[in-house]
C-alpha positions as CSV (number, residue, x, y, z in Angstrom):
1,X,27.2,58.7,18.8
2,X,24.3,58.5,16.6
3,X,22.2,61.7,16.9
4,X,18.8,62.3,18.5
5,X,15.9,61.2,16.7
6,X,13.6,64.4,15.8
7,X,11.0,64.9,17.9
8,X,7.5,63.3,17.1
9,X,4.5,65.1,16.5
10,X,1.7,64.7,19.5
11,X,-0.7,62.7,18.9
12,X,-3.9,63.3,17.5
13,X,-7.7,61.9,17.6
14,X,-8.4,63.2,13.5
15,X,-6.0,65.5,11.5
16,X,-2.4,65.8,11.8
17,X,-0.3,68.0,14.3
18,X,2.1,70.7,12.6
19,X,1.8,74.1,11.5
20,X,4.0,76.1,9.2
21,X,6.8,77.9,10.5
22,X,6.7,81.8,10.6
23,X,8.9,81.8,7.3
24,X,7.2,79.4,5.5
25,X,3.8,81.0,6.5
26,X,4.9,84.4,5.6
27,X,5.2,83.2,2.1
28,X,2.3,81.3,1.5
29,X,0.6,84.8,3.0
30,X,2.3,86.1,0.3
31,X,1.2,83.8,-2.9
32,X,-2.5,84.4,-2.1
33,X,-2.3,88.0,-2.3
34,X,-0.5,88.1,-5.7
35,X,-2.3,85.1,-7.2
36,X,-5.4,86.2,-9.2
37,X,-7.2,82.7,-8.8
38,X,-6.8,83.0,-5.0
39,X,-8.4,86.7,-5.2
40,X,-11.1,85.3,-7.2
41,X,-12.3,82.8,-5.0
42,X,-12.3,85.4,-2.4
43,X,-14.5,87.4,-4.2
44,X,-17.1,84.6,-6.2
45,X,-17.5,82.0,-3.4
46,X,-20.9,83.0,-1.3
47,X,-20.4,82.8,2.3
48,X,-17.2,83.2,4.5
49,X,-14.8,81.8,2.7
50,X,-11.0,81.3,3.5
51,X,-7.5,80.1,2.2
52,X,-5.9,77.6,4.1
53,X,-2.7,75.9,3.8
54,X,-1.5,72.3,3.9
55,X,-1.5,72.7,7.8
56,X,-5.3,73.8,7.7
57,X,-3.9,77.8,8.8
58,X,-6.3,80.5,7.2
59,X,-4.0,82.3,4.6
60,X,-6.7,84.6,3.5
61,X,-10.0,85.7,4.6
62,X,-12.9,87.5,2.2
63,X,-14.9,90.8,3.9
64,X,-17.4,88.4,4.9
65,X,-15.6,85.9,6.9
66,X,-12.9,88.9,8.2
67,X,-16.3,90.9,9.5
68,X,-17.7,87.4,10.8
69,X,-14.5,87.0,13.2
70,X,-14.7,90.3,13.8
71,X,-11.5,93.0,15.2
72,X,-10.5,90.6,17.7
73,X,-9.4,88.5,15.3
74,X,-5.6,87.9,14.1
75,X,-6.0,88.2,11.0
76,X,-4.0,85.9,8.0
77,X,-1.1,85.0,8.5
78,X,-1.6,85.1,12.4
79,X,-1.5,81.3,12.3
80,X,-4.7,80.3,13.3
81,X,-7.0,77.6,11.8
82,X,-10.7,78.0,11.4
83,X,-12.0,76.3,14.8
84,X,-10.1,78.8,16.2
85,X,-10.9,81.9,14.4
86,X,-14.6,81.1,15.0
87,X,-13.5,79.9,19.0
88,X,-14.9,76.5,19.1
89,X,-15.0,75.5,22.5
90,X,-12.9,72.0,21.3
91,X,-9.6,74.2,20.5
92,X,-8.0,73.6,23.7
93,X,-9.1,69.8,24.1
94,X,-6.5,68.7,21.3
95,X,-2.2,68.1,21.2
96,X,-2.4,71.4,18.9
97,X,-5.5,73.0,18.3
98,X,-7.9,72.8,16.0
99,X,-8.8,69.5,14.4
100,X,-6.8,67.6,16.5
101,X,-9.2,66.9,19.6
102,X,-11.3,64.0,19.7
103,X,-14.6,66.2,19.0
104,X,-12.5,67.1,15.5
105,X,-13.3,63.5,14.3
106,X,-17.1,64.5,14.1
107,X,-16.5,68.2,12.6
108,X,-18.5,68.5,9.4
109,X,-15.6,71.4,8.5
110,X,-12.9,68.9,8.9
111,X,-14.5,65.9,7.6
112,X,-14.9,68.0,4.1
113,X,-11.5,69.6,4.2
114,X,-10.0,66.3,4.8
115,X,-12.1,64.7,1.4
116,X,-10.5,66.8,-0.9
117,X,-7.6,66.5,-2.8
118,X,-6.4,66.2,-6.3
119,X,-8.2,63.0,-7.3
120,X,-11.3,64.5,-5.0
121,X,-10.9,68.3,-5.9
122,X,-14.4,69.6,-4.3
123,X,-16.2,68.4,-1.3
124,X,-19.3,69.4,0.1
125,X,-21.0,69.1,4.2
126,X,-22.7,70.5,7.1
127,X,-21.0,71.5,10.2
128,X,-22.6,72.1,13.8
129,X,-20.0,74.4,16.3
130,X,-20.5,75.3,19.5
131,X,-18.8,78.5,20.0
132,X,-17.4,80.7,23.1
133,X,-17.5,84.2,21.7
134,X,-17.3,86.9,24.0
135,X,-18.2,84.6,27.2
136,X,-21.5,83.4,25.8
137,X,-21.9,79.8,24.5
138,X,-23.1,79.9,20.9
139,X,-24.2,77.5,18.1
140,X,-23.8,77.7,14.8
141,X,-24.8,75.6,11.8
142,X,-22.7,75.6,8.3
143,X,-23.0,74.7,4.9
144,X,-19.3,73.7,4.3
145,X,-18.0,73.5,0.6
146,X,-14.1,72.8,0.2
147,X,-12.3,72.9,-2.9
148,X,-8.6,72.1,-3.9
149,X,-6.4,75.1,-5.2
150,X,-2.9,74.2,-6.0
151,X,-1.4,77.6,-6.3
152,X,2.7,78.1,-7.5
153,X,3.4,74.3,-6.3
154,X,1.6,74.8,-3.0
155,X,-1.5,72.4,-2.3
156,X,-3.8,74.9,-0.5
157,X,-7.8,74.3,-0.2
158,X,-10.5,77.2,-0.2
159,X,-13.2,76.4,2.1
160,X,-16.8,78.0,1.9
161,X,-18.8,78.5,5.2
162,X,-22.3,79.6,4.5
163,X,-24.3,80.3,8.0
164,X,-27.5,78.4,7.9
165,X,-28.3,78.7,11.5
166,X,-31.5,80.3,11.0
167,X,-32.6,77.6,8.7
168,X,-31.6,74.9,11.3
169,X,-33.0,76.4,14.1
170,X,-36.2,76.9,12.5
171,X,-36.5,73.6,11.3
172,X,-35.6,72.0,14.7
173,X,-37.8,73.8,16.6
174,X,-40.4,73.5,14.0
175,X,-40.2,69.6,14.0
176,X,-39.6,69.2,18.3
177,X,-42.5,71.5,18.8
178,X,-44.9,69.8,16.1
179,X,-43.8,66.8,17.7
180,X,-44.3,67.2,21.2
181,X,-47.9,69.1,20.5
182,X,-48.6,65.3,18.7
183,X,-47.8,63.5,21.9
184,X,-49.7,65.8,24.3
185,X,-53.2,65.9,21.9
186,X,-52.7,61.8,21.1
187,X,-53.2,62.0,24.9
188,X,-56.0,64.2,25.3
189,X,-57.7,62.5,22.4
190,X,-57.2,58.9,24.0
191,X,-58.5,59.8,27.6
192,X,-61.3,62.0,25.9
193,X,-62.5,58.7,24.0
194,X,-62.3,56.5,27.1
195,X,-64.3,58.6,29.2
196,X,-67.2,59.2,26.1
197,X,-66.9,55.4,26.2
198,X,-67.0,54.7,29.7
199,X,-64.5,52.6,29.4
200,X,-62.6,54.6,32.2
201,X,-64.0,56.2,36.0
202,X,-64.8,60.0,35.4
203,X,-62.6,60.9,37.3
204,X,-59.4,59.4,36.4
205,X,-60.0,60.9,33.1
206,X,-60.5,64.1,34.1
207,X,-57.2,64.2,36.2
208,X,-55.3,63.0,34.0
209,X,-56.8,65.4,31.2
210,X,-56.0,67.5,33.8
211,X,-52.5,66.2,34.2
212,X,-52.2,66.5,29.9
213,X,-53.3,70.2,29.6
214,X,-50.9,71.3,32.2
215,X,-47.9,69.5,30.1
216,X,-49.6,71.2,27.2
217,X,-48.9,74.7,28.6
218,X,-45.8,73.9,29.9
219,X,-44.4,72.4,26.6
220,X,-45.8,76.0,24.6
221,X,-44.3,78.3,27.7
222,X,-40.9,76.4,27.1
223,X,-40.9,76.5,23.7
224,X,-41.8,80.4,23.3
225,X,-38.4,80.9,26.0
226,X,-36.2,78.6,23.7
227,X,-37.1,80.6,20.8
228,X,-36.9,84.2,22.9
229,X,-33.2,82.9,23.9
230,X,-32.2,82.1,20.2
231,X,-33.2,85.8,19.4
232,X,-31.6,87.2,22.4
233,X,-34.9,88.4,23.6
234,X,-35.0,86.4,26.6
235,X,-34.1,87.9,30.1
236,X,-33.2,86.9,33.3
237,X,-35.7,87.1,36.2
238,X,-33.8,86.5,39.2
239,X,-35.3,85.6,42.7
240,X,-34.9,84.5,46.0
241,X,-35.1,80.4,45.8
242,X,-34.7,77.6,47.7
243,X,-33.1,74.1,46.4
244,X,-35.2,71.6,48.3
245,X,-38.8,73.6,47.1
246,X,-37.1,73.8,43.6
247,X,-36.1,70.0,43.7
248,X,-39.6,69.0,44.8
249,X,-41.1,70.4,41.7
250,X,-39.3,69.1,39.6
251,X,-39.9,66.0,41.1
252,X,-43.7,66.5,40.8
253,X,-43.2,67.6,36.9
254,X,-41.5,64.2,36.0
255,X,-44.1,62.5,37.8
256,X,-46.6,63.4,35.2
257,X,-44.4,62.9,32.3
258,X,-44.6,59.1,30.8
259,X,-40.8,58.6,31.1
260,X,-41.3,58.0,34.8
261,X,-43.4,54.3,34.3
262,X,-41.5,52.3,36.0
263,X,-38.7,54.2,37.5
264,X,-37.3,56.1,40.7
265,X,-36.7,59.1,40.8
266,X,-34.8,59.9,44.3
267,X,-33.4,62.8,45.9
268,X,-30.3,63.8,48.4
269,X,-31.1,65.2,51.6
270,X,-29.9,68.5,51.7
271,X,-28.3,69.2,54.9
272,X,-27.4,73.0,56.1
273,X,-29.1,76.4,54.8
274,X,-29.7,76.2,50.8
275,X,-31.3,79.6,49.8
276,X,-29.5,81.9,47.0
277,X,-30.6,84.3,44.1
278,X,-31.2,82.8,40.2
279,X,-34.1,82.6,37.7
280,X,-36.8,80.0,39.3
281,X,-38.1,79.4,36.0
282,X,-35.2,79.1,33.8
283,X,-33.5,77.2,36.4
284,X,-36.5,74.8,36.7
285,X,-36.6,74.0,33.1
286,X,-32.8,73.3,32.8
287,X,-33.1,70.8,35.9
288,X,-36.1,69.2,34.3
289,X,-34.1,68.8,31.0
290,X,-31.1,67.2,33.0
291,X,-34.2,65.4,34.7
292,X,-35.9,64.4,31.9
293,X,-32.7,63.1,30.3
294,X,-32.0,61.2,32.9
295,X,-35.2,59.0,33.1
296,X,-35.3,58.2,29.2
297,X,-31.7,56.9,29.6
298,X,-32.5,54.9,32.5
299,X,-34.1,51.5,32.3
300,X,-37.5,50.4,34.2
301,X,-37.0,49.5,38.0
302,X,-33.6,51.7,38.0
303,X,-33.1,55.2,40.0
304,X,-32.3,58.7,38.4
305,X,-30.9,60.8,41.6
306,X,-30.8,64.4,42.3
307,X,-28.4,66.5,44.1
308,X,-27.8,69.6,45.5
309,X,-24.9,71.3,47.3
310,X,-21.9,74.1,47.6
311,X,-19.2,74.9,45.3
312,X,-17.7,77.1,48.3
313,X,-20.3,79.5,47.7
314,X,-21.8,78.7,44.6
315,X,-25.1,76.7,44.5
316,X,-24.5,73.8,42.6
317,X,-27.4,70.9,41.2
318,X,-26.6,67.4,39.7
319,X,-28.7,64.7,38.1
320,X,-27.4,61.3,38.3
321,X,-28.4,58.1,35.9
322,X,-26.7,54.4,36.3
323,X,-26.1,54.2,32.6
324,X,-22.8,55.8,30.4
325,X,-22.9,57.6,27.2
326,X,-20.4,56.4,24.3
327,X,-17.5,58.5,23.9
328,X,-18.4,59.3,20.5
329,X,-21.8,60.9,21.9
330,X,-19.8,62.8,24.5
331,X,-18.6,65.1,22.2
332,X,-21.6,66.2,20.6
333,X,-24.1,66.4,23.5
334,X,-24.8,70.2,23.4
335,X,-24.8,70.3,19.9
336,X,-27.8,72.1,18.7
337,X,-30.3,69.5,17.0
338,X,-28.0,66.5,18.1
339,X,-29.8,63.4,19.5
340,X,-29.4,59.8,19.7
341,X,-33.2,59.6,20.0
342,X,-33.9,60.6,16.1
343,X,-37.0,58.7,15.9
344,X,-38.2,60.6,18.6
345,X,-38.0,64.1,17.0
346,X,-35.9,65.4,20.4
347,X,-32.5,66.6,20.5
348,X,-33.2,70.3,22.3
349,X,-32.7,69.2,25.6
350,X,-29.7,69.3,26.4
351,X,-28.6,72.3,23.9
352,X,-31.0,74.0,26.4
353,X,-29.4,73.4,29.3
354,X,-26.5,74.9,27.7
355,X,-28.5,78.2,26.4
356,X,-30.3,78.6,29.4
357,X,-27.6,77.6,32.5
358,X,-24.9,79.8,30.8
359,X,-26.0,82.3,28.5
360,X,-29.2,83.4,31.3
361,X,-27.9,82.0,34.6
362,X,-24.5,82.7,33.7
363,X,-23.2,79.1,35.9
364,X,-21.6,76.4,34.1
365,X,-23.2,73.2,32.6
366,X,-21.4,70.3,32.6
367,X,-21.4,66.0,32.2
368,X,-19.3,63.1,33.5
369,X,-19.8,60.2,32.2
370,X,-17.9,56.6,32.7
371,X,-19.0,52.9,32.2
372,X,-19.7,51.7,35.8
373,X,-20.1,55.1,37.4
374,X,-23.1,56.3,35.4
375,X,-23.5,59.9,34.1
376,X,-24.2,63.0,36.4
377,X,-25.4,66.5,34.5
378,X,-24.9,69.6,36.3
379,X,-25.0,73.4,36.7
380,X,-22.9,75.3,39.0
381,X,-24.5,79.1,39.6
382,X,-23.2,82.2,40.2
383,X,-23.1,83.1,44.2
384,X,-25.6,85.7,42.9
385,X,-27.3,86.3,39.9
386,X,-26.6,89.9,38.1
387,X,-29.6,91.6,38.3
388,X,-31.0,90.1,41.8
């Protein structure tokens, strides 16, 4: 009888399955702390910088990255890779780990790690991660520089992370803010014109200058609690609402916006008592995002629909659209600064939904999305908000 075949690795939607075995790791542990190149690297290369082996496993760390990871971290040799060691929020999605889940085949990290070798012996990239780090959703923003380091035989790679979240929030916000503010006085300026004209009745101008200015206050007000979140400034308010008053408004805020030419924007009966406790205006600006969404996805003479209703006893709000997002998309939707609306200057929106739903409401935000069935956003809340 001829024996069994081995058994395969699990598949994988970018980098190879397989890690090394305890042994084996042990002693490529062992190499980086007695080689003098590996040290230093450790020490020259700005940013967090680590030592990983043929199987992407962090063999060393520098103070920089170990104090980035911070105590609850294994440590080298513990077997982890760097999507875990930060906690991406992908980790679990793949056969085994990180860079093997479908969201690995859009890492910046991986992408550079997997462009080096010994004809391509340095690579350089940006990364995006969204993190899960001590039950708060994070994002983070990387310049990535890998470089190939055959050490005693072994093929390991050092990889450079250098955090420039600060410099990519700034500039996002910079650019959606300066953006928006362009929209809202192009607006005011063309109304303003056509009533000195008289090209338009008084007062259709005036309401819908009216209409503008209010979407003007509302656009600075939203931006000056994005930022307030980002700094960790921002605090929950929590109140007594009520989902049908909550839904209307947001109703009557889309109706103003210039997405809504053209399209319906229904909502569900809600049957049975639907009071409970959360923040009415950061609830209110996630919904309008989902909202929002929604109607610029949605072509002319189609429905966006909203929903509300129990998740046993936790309040729970959807926004439907008849159109499906690309798989590809899927996987970096919450990404900070992600859009597939570039031209437009967005991509906040639904990183928002994310800051705000979880880190302030402390629910969960979520998406499903399939060709034929559409895609539905939604937050499921707490029973009752911590502070109420």
């Amino acid at each position: 009888m001829s024996p069994c075949p081995p058994f395969p690795d699990p598949p994988t939607f970018a980098a190879p399955a397989g890690r090394a075995d305890e042994v084996l790791l042990k002693a490529e542990v062992a190499r980086c702390v007695d080689d003098p190149l590996t040290a230093f690297l450790l020490d020259s290369l700005q940013g967090h910088v680590a030592i990983l082996n043929e199987e992407r496993q962090i063999l060393a760390a520098n103070p920089s990255l170990r104090e980035a990871l911070g105590p609850g971290w294994s440590g080298p040799g513990g077997g982890d890779r760097p999507g875990e060691a930060f906690q991406c929020v992908h980790v679990e999605e793949g056969p085994d780990g990180c860079g093997t889940s479908r969201a690995c085949a859009h890492c910046g990290y991986l992408l550079t790690l997997l462009a080096v070798d010994e004809a391509h012996p340095q690579a350089d990239g940006e990364c995006r991660l969204a993190l899960r780090r001590k039950g708060r959703w994070e994002a983070r923003d990387f310049q990535v520089r890998a470089t190939f380091l055959p050490v005693g035989g072994h093929r390991f790679k050092a990889v450079a992370f250098r955090d420039i979240s600060g410099e990519k929030r700034r500039e996002v916000l910079e650019r959606l803010f300066f953006h928006d503010m362009a929209n809202i006085l192009q607006g005011l300026h063309g109304w303003s014109e056509s009533l000195s004209e008289g090209t338009v009745r008084p007062e259709d101008a005036a309401e819908r200058i009216l209409a503008i200015s209010e979407r003007l206050g509302q656009e600075v007000h939203a931006h000056r609690r994005l930022l307030q979140a980002e700094r960790g400034t921002l605090q929950a308010a929590p109140a007594l609402l009520q989902a049908a008053a909550l839904l209307q408004e947001v109703v009557a805020l889309l109706a103003r916006h210039p997405a809504s030419c053209g399209r319906r924007i229904e909502t569900v009966p809600i049957a049975g008592p639907a009071g409970f406790t959360s923040d009415p205006d950061l609830l209110l600006r996630v919904l309008y995002n989902m909202a929002l969404n929604a109607l610029e996805a949605t072509p002319p003479d189609q429905a966006i629909r909203l929903s509300f209703g129990w998740h046993g006893s936790r309040p729970h709000f959807a926004v439907h659209n008849p159109g499906a997002i690309p798989d590809d998309i899927q996987r970096q939707i919450f990404q900070r600064s992600f859009s597939t609306k570039a031209a437009s200057g967005r991509g906040l929106g639904t990183y928002a939904m994310k800051l705000f739903g979880e880190n302030l409401l402390r629910g969960a935000v979520g998406f499903n999305s399939a060709p034929g069935e559409g895609t539905t956003f939604w937050i499921t809340l707490p029973s009752r908000l911590e502070g109420a």
